[in-house]
C-alpha positions as CSV (number, residue, x, y, z in Angstrom):
1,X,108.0,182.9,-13.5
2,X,105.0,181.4,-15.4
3,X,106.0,177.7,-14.4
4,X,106.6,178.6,-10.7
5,X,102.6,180.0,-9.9
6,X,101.6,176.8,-11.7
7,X,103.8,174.5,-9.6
8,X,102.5,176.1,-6.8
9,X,99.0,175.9,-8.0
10,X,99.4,172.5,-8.3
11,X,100.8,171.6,-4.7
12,X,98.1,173.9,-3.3
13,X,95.7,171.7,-5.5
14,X,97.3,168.1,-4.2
15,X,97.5,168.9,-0.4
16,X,93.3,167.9,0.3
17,X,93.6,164.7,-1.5
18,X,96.5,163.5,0.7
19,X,94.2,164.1,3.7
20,X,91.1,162.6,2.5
21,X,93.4,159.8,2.0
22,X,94.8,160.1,6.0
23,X,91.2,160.3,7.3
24,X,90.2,157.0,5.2
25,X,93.3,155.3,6.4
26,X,92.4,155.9,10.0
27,X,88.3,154.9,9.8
28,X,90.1,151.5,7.7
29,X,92.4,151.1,11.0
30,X,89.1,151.6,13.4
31,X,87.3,149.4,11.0
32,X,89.6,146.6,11.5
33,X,89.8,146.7,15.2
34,X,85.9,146.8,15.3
35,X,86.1,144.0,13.7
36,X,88.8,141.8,15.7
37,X,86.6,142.8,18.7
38,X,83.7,141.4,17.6
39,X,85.0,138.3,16.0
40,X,87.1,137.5,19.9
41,X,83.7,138.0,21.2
42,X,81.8,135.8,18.9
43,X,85.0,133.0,19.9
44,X,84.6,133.2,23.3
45,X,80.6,133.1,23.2
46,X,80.7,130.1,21.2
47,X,83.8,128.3,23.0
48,X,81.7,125.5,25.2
49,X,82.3,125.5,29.4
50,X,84.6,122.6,31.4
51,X,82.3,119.4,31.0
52,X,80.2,118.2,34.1
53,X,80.6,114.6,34.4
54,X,77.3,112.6,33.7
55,X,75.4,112.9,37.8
56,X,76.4,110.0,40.5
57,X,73.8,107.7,41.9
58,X,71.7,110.0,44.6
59,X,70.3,107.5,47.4
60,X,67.0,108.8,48.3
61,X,66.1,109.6,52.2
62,X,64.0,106.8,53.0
63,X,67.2,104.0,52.1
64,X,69.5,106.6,54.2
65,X,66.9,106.7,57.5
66,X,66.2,102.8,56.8
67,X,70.3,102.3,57.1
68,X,70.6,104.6,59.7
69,X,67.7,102.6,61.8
70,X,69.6,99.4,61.1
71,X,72.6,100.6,62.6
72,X,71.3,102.4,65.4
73,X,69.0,98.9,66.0
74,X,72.1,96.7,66.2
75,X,73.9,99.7,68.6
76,X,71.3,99.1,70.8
77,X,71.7,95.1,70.5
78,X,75.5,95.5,70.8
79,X,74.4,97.9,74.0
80,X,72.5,95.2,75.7
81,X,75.0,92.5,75.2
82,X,77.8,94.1,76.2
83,X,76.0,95.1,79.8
84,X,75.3,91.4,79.7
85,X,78.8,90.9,79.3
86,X,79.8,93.4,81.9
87,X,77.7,91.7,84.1
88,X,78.7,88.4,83.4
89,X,82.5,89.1,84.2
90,X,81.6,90.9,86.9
91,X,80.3,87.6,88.3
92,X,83.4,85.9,87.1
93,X,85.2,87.8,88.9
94,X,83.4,87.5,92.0
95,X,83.4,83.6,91.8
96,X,87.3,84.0,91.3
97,X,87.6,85.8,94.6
98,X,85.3,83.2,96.1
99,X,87.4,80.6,94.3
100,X,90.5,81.7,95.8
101,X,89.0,81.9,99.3
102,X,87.9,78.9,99.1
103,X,91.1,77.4,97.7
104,X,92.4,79.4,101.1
105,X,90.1,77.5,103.6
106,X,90.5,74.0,102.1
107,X,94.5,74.6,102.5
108,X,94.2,75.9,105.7
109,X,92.2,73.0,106.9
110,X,94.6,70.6,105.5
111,X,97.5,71.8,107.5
112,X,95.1,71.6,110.6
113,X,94.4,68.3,109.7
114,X,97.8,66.8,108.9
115,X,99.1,69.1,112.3
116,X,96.1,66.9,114.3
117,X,97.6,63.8,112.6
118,X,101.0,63.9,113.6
119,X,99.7,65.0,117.6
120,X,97.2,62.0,117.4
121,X,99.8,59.7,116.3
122,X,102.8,61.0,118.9
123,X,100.3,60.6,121.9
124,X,99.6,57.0,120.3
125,X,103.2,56.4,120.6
126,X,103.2,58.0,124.3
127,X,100.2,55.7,125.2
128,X,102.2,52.6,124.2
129,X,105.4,53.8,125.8
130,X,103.4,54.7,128.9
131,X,101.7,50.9,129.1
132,X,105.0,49.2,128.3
133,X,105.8,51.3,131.9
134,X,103.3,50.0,133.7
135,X,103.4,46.4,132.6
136,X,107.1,46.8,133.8
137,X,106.1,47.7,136.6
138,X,103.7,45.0,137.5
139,X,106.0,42.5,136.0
140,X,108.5,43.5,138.5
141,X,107.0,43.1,141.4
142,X,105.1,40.3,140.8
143,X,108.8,38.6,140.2
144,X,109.1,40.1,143.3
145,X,106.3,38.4,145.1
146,X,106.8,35.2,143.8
147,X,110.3,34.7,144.7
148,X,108.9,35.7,148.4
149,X,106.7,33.2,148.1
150,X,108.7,30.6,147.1
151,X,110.7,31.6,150.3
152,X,108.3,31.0,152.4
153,X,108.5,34.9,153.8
154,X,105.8,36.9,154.1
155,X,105.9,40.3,151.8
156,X,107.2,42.7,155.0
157,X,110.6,44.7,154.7
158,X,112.3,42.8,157.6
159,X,111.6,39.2,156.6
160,X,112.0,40.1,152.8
161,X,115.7,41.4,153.5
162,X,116.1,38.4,156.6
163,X,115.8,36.1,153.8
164,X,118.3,36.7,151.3
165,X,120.6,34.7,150.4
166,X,123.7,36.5,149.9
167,X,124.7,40.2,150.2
168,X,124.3,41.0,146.3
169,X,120.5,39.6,146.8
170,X,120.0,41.8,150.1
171,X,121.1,45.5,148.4
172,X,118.6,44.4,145.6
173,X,115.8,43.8,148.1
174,X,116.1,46.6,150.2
175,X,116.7,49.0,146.7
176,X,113.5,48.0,145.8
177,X,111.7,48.1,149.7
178,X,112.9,51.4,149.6
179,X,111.2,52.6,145.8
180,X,108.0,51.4,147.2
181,X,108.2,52.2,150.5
182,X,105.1,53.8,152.3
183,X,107.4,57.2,152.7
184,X,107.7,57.6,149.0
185,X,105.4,57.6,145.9
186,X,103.5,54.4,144.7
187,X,105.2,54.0,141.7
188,X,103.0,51.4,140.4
189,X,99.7,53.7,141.2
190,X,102.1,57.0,139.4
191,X,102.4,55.0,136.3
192,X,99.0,54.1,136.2
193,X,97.7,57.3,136.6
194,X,100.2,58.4,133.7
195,X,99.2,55.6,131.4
196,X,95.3,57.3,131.9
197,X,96.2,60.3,131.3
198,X,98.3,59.7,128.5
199,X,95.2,57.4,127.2
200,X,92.9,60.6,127.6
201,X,95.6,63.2,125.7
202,X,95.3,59.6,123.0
203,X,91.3,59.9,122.9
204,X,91.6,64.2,123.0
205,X,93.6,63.9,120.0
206,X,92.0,61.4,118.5
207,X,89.2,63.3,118.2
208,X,90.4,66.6,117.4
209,X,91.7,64.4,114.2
210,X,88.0,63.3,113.4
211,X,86.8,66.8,114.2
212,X,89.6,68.4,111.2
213,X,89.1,65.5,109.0
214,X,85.1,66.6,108.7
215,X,86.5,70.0,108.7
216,X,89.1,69.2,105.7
217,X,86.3,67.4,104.1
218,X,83.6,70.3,104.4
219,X,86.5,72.8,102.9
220,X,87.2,70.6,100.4
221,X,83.5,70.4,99.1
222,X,83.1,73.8,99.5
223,X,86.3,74.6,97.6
224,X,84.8,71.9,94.4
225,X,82.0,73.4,94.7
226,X,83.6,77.1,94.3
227,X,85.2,75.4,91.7
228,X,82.6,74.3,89.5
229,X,80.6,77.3,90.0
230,X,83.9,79.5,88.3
231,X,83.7,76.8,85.3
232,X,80.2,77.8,84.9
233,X,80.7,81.2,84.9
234,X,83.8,81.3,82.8
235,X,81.5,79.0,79.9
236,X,78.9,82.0,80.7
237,X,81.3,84.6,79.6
238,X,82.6,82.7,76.7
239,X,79.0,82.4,75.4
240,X,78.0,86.0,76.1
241,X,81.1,87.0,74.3
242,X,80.9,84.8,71.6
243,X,77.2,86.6,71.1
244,X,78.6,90.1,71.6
245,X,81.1,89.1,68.4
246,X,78.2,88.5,66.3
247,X,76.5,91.2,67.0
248,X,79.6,93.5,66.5
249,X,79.5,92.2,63.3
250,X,76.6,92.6,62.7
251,X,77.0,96.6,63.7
252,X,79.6,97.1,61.3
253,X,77.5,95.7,59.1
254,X,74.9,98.2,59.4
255,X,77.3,100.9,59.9
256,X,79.1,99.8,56.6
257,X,75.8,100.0,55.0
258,X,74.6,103.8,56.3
259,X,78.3,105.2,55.4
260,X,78.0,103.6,51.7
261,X,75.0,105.5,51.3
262,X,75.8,108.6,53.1
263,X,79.0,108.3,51.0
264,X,77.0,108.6,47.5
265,X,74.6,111.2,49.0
266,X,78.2,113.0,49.8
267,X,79.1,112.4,46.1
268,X,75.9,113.6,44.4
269,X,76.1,116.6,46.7
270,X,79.3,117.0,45.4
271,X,78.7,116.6,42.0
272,X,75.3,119.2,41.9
273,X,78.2,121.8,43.6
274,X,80.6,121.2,40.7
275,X,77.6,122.0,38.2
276,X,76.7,125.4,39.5
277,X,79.9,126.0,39.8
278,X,80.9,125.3,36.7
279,X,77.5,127.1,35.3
280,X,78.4,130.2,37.3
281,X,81.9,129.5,36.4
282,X,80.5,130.1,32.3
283,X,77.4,132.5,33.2
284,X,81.1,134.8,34.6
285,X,83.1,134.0,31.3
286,X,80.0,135.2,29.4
287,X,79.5,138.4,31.3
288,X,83.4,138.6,30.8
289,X,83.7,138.2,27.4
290,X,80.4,140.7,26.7
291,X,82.0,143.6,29.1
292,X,85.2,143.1,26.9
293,X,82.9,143.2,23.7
294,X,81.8,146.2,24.8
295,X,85.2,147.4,25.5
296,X,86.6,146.4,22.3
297,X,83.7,148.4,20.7
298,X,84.5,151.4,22.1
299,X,88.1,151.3,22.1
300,X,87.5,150.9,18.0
301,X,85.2,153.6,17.9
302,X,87.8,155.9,20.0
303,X,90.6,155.1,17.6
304,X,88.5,155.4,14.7
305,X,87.6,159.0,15.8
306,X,91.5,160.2,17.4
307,X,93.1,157.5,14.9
308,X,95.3,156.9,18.2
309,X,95.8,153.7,20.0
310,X,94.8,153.4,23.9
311,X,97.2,154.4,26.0
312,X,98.5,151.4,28.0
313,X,99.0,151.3,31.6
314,X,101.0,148.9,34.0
315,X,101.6,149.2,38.0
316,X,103.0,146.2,40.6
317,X,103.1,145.6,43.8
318,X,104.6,143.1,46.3
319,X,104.9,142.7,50.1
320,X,106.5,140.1,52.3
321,X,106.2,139.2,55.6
322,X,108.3,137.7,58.9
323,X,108.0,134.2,59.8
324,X,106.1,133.5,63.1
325,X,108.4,132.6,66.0
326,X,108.8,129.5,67.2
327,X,106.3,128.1,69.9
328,X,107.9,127.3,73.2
329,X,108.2,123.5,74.1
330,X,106.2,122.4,77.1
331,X,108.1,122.1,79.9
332,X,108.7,118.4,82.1
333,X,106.4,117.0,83.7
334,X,107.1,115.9,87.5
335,X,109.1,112.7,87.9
336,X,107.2,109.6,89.3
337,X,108.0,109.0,92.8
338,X,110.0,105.7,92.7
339,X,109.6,102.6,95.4
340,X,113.3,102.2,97.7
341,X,112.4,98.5,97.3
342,X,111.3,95.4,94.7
343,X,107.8,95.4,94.0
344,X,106.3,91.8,93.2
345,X,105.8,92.7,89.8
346,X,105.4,96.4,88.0
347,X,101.4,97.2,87.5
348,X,97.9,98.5,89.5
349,X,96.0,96.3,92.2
350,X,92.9,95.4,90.7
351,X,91.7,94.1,94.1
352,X,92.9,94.7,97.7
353,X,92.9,92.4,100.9
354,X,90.0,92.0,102.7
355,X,85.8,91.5,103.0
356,X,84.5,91.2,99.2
357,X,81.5,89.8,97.9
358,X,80.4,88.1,101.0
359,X,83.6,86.8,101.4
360,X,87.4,87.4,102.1
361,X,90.7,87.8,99.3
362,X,93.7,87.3,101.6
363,X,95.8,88.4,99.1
364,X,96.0,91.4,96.9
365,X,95.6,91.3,92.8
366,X,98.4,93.4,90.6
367,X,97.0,93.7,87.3
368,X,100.1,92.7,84.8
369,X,100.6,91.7,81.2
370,X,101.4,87.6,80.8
371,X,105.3,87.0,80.8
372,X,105.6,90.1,82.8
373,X,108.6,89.0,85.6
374,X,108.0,88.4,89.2
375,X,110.4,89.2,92.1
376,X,110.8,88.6,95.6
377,X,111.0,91.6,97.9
378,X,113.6,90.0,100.3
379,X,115.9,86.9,100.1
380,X,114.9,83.4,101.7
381,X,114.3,79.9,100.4
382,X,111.7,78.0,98.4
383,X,109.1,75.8,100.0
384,X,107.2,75.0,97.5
385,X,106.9,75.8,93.3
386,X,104.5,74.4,90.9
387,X,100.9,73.2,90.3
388,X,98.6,74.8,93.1
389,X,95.2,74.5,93.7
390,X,92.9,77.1,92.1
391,X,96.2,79.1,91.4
392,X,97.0,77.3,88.4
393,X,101.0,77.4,89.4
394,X,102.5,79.5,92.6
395,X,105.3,80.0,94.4
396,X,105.7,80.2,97.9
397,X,108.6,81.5,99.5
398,X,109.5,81.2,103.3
399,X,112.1,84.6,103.9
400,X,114.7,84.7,107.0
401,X,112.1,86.9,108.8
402,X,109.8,84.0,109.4
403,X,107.3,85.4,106.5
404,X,105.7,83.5,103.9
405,X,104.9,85.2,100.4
406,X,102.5,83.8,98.1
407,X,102.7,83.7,94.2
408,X,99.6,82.8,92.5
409,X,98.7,82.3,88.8
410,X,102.1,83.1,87.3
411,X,102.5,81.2,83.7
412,X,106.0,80.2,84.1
413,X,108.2,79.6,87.6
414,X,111.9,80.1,87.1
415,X,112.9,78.5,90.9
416,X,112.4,75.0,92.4
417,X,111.4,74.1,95.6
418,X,114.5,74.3,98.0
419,X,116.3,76.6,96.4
420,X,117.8,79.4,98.1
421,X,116.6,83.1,96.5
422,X,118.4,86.5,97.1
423,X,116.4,89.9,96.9
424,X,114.6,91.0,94.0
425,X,115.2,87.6,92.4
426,X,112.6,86.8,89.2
427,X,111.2,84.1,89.8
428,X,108.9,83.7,87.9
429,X,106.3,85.2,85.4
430,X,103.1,86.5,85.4
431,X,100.3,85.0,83.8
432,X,96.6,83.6,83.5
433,X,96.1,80.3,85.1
434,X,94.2,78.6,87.7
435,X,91.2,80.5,88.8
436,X,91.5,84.1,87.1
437,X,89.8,86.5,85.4
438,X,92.6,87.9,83.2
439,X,96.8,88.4,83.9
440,X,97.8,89.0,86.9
441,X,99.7,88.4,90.0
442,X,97.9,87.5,93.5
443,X,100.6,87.9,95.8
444,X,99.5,87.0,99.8
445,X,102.0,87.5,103.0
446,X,101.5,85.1,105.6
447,X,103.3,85.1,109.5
448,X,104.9,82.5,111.6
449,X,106.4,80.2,108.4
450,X,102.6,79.2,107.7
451,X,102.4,78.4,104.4
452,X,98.4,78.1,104.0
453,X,97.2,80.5,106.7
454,X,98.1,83.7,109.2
455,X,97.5,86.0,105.9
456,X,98.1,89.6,106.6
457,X,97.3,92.6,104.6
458,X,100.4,92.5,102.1
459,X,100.4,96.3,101.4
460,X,101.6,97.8,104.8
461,X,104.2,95.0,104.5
462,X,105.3,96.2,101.5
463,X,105.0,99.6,102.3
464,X,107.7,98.9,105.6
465,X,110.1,97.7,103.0
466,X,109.9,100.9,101.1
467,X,107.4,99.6,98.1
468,X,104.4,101.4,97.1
469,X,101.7,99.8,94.7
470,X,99.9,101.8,92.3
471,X,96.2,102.1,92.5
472,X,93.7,102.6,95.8
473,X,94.6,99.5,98.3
């Protein structure tokens, strides 16, 4: 009995010391924590921020506004050149138009020319004929006379016919009594007054070929002198646009200039963000890192006091979403309205028939790409292909209708003269030569089978064979 109160004595003795030694396990826990905390906070504060790359080059304002007043200089140079150029082609393209009128004229008066040739030359041939007549005549009867004389008869019907000498003689005297006989026409006096009047249709003629020859001549100057004045202008352009290529250079220049230097403006504005954000980016991970500190702290001191360790939480989330539909696709748009018949060549007139520039285009202009084909709107036959005045090249195409249509400036020609074309036929291609401002076709109608004049507006007759060309003629 003795030993059981002192066992028990001695457990009721023991059970403090095993709690003193729980409560200086549990501040030895806390203790440790502390200390983790502040050691993770000392690691953090000491751990250096994302490096900031040593600062770009920073042009200053006055090289930016000197670059910028460079560029906008040679803008304003490249400005006034280009209205010079403007202007300049403008006048090129009047002088073609001229040109081409011109061109029109001198051909015109050529066929008027050669037309007053071949009339002064028949009534040469008439005159001739005519005094071969008369001469005949006179020839005849002065045979006549003298065989009378040598009769010894008088010129009178009866003693003319009294002394024949045989029957054959006698029908051939009184056949010619009778074709000058006072009841019918002098034929001697007809013939004369023939041979004058052929003489006078000779010296009408005559003249009207000296009149188109000074008229052919006149054209002719008129058409060198329209000529020369285009080779002026065309050297005019070339030089203006030979100016305008420097001085496009020369803006790019400048422009290269300002966008270097607005470029590392860009960049050192770039680079000055990056700092502050990267110093707000550490001035956060230090406000971080001293909130956690502080959290650490306390968490320590909590388990130190419940010798418990912080309840842990968790949570999640999510969320989706539908993709958008589809737009719609746009609907088609309305289908061109399409020409019943061939056009000339696929393109925009650039300059209709009629009064321009103080003078006339007989023809209209469709503005085309070089090589791009040309066709015939109806069938008919070649009268002429090749080098033509102030056209560079043309053809010209008589049709079965008695029209003549006109092909001017085309680069290559695919028919040759004679040559028997159906509808809608290429032949040939549009291009640059002669007299012209830039590709095109100038394609001219022209009535009665007259190949250098009669022009008539070539739109409406198109537009009776069912084709319509683009643009405002």
């Amino acid at each position: 009995m003795d030993a059981i109160r002192l066992s028990m004595s001695t457990a009721r003795r023991a059970t403090p010391t095993r709690r003193r030694a729980s409560w200086r396990g549990s501040r030895s826990r806390g203790t440790a924590i502390l200390l983790c905390a502040l050691v993770w906070t000392l690691l953090v504060a000491v751990t250096p921020a994302y490096a900031v790359p040593p600062p770009p080059p920073n042009p200053s304002n006055e090289q930016i506004g000197a670059a910028d007043s460079a560029k906008q200089a040679a803008a304003a140079e490249v400005g006034r050149i280009s209205g010079e150029l403007a202007a300049a082609e403008a006048e090129l393209a009047r002088l073609g138009i001229v040109t081409e009128a011109a061109t029109y004229e001198y051909l015109a008066a050529e066929g008027r020319l050669l037309a007053a040739q071949e009339a002064a030359e028949q009534s040469a041939a008439d005159f001739v004929q005519a005094q071969e007549e008369v001469e005949g005549a006179q020839a005849a009867i002065v045979e006549f006379a003298r065989g009378s004389f040598k009769s010894g008869s008088l010129l009178t019907n009866d003693m003319v016919l009294l002394t024949s000498q045989d029957p054959s003689e006698l029908i051939q005297r009184a056949a010619f009594l009778d074709y000058i006989s006072s009841g019918r026409l002098d034929v001697l006096n007809n013939l004369e007054v023939a041979r004058v009047t052929v003489a006078n249709s000779d010296s009408i003629n005559r003249a009207a070929e000296i009149e188109m020859a000074a008229a052919e001549k006149a054209a002719e100057a008129a058409k060198a002198a329209a000529d020369a004045a285009f080779a002026n202008g065309a050297v005019m352009v070339s030089q203006v646009q030979a100016q305008k290529a420097s001085l496009d250079a020369q803006l790019r220049d400048a422009q290269v200039a300002l966008l270097g230097l607005e470029g590392a403006r860009a960049l050192y504005e770039s680079w000055e963000a990056q700092k502050r954000a990267e110093e707000a980016a550490a001035a956060e991970r230090s406000r971080i890192a001293a909130e956690q500190a502080a959290a650490a702290e306390r968490a320590a001191r909590a388990a130190a006091a419940a010798a418990q360790p912080p309840p842990s939480s968790g949570g999640g989330g999510g969320g989706g979403g539908s993709p958008a539909p589809p737009a719609p696709s746009p609907g088609p748009g309305p289908a061109p309205v399409a020409s019943s018949g061939i056009a000339p060549t696929s393109g925009s007139t650039t300059s209709c028939f009629g009064p321009r520039w103080g003078t006339f285009h007989y023809g209209v202009d469709i503005g085309a790409p070089i090589g791009n084909p040309v066709y015939t709107p109806l069938g008919g036959r070649v009268s002429r292909a090749g080098a033509a005045s102030g056209f560079g090249q043309a053809v010209y195409i008589t049709h079965d209708n008695g029209n003549v249509t006109v092909y001017g400036h085309v680069s290559r020609i695919f028919v040759s003269t004679g040559q028997r074309v159906y509808e809608g036929q290429n032949i040939a291609a549009v291009g640059n030569e002669g007299q012209s401002t830039g590709p095109h076709l100038h394609f001219e109608v022209h009535t009665n089978g007259n190949l250098y004049g009669n022009a008539i507006n070539p739109v409406p007759w198109l537009e009776d064979l069912g084709i319509y060309l683009p643009g405002n003629c």
